[in-house]
Structures are given as structure tokens and as C-alpha cells.
C-alpha positions, -999 to +999 in steps of 0.1 A: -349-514+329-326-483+339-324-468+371-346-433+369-316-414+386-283-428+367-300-446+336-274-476+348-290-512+339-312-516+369-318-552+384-357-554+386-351-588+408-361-593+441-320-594+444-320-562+443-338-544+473-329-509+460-353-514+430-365-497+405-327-484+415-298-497+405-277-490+443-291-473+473-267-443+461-296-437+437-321-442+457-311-418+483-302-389+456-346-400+447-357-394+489-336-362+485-355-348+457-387-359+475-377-341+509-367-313+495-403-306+473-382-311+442-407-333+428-440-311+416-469-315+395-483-284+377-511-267+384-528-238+406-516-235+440-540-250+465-547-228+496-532-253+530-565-260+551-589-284+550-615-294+524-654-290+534-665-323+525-639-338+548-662-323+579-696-337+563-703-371+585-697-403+568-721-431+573-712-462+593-706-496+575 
């Protein structure tokens, strides 16, 4: 497998604790895009507040 950042061979191993990555170099550049919201999935914007059914009482099990 390649590592999704460089496309360098990845070792998929337990060896390697920076997996799917090939070096933690990579796998920091990854937590970078994910902090800075460079990681979206299309759509329509959502408006930030909470959903009704989340207030609806759930029943006890």
C-alpha cells in the first residue's frame, strides 16, 4: 500500500505505528489538513445548532 500523503511504499505492519503512513512526517502533514477544515465533503451547508430529535426522550434499556 502507499502512504495517502507521499505515495511512498507504506508498511501496513504492526512495525510501523504511523500506518496507513509511511513516517509520522506524513502523518502529521494528514492532522494538519484535518485541523485546519481542509478535509470537506460536499453538500449544503448545515446551520450550527442542535437537531430536534436529539431533545425527544430516549427510552431506558
Amino acid at each position: 500500500m502507499r502512504c495517502p500523503i507521499c505515495k511512498q511504499p507504506a508498511d501496513m505492519t504492526p512495525a510501523n505505528r504511523f500506518r496507513p503512513f509511511c513516517s509520522e512526517r506524513c502523518q502529521m502533514v494528514d492532522l494538519g489538513t484535518w485541523v485546519d477544515e481542509g478535509y470537506r465533503v460536499p453538500g449544503a451547508a448545515v446551520e450550527d445548532r442542535e437537531h430536534p430529535d436529539d431533545f425527544k426522550k430516549k427510552p431506558l434499556h
